[in-house]
C-alpha positions in Angstrom: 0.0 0.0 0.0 1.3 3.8 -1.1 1.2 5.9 1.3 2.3 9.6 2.0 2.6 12.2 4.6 0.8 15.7 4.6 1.8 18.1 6.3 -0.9 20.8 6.2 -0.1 24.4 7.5 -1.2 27.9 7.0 0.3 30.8 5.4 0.5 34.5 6.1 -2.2 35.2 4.0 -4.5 32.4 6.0 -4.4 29.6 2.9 -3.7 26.2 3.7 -0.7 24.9 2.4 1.0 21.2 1.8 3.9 19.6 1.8 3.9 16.0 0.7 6.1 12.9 1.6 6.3 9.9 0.2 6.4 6.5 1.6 6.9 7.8 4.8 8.9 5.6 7.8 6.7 2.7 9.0 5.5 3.6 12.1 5.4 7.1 12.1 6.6 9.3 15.4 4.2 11.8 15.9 6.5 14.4 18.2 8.9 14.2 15.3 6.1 15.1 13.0 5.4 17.6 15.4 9.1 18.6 16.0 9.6 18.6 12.1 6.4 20.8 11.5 8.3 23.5 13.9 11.4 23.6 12.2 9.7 23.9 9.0 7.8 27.0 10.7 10.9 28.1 12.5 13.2 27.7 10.1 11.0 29.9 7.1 12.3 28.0 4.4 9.8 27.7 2.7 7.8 31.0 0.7 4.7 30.6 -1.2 2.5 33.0 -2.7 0.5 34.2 0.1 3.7 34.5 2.2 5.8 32.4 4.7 4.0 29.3 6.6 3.1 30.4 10.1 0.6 28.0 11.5 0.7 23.8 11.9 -2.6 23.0 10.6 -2.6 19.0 10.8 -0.6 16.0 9.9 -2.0 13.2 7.8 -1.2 9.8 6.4 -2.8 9.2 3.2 -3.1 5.5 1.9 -3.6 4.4 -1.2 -4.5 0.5 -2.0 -4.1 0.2 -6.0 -5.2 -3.0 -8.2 -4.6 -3.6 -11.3 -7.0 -5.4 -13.0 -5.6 -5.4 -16.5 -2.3 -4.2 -18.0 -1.6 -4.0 -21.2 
């Protein structure tokens, strides 16, 4: 099963924004998460086009269970 981190936060300008990670480590720590979120905050790294991220929103795992049923 795929599955990817989301870390949701908000920018200056109050939007949502997401960083994604994929195949995250198996099981998950959630005060790194935490800890990680902070830095990212902290840190200002990151700019995007309503500002710098100033607010943790949440932290997800997203799973995705895919099938194929026919390949050609």
């Amino acid at each position: 099963m795929e599955q990817t981190l989301r870390l949701i936060f908000r920018n200056a300008e109050g939007r949502q924004v997401t960083i994604s990670v994929s195949d995250p480590v198996d099981p998950l720590d959630s005060m790194e998460v935490n800890d990680v979120m902070d830095l990212i905050i902290n840190s200002n790294i990151f700019n995007t086009s309503g500002g710098s991220i100033t607010q943790k929103v949440r932290a997800e795992v997203v799973a995705r269970d895919v099938t194929t049923i026919l390949e050609f």
